[in-house]
Each structure stands twice: as structure tokens, then as C-alpha cells.
N, C-alpha and C positions, 0 to 999 in steps of 0.2 A: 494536434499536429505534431507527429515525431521530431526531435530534432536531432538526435548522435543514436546510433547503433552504439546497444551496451557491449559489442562482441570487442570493441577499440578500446577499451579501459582493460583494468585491471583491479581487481577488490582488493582489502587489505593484505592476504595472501601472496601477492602476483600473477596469481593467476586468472583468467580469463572466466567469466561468468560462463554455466552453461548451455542459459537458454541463447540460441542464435536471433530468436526473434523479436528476444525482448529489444523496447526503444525505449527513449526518455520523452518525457513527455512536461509540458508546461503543466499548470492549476488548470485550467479550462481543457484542455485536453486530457488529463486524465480521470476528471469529475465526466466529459463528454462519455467516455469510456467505459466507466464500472458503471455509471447510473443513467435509466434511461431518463427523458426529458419531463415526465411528470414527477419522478420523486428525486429528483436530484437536490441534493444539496446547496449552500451557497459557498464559494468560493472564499469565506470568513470561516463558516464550521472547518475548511480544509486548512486554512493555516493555522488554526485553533488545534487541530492536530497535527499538524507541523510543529506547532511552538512547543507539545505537552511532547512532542516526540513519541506519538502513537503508533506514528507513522514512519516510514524508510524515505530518506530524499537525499538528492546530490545537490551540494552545492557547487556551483562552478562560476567563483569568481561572484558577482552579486547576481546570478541569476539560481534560481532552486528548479529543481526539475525532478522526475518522479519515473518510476520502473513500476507500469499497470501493475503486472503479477506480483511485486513484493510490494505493493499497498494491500493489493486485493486480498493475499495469504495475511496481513498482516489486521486487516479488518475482521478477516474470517475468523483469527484466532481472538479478536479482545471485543467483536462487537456480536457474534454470534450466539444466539442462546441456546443452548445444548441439553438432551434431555438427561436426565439423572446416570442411566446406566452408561452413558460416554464420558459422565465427569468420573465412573468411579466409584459414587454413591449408592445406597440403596433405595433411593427415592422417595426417604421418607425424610423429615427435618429431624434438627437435631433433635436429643432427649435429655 
């Protein structure tokens, strides 16, 4: 369940975030979101990367709250496995 439109804040810059449609979103709604209902996660692996700072989150006051597409870009980039010639490598292991 959305709660703030990110368009109302300001990131460290001052400036205004680009996407318009990005929301913020609680643990349960942003787990609702990226994953469907048979491989979802629990709500423990999410603050597990919360706490290791895996992840992107707003705190606001004692509430945390989450921006879908900068978890999702942020997943993609440290949990995705990538084939050799996108890391760079030759595909072969070291020698």
C-alpha cells in the first residue's frame, strides 16, 4: 500500500527524484510487489537486507519505508547472476 509520493521530497542534492510514479512503500508492500505469492520472501530476509544495507530505504522518524524501483535496480545489480561476457570476462576461470 503506497504511502508518500517520492515526487514531495528531495534526495541529498535538493533535488526532486525523477521518476513521478515512484511511491514509498511499507515491508509488506514492497515484498507484495517485486515477488509474486509463491516465491516471496519473508519479511525477516527483507530486513536482513535492510540491516546489511543491501538495500535503499527511507527512514522517516521510526517508520522505514522503500522506493519499489530503487530496491528492484538494487537487487538486480548484487543478486543477479550474470553470464561471463557482461561481467567482462572470457568465460573461462582463472589460470
Amino acid at each position: 500500500m503506497p504511502l508518500a509520493s517520492v515526487t514531495n521530497m528531495t534526495n541529498a542534492a535538493g533535488t526532486a527524484p525523477q521518476t513521478r510514479s515512484s511511491r514509498l512503500v511499507d515491508a509488506k508492500g514492497l515484498l507484495e510487489q517485486l515477488f509474486d505469492a509463491r516465491s516471496r520472501p519473508s519479511e525477516r530476509w527483507l530486513r536482513i537486507q535492510q540491516k546489511r544495507r543491501a538495500i535503499p530505504f527511507y527512514r522517516i522518524g521510526r517508520l522505514v519505508r522503500f522506493d519499489v524501483e530503487a530496491v528492484r535496480a538494487a537487487l538486480n545489480r548484487r543478486l543477479c547472476v550474470h553470464p561471463p561476457s557482461e561481467r567482462g570476462g572470457t568465460g573461462k576461470g582463472k589460470r
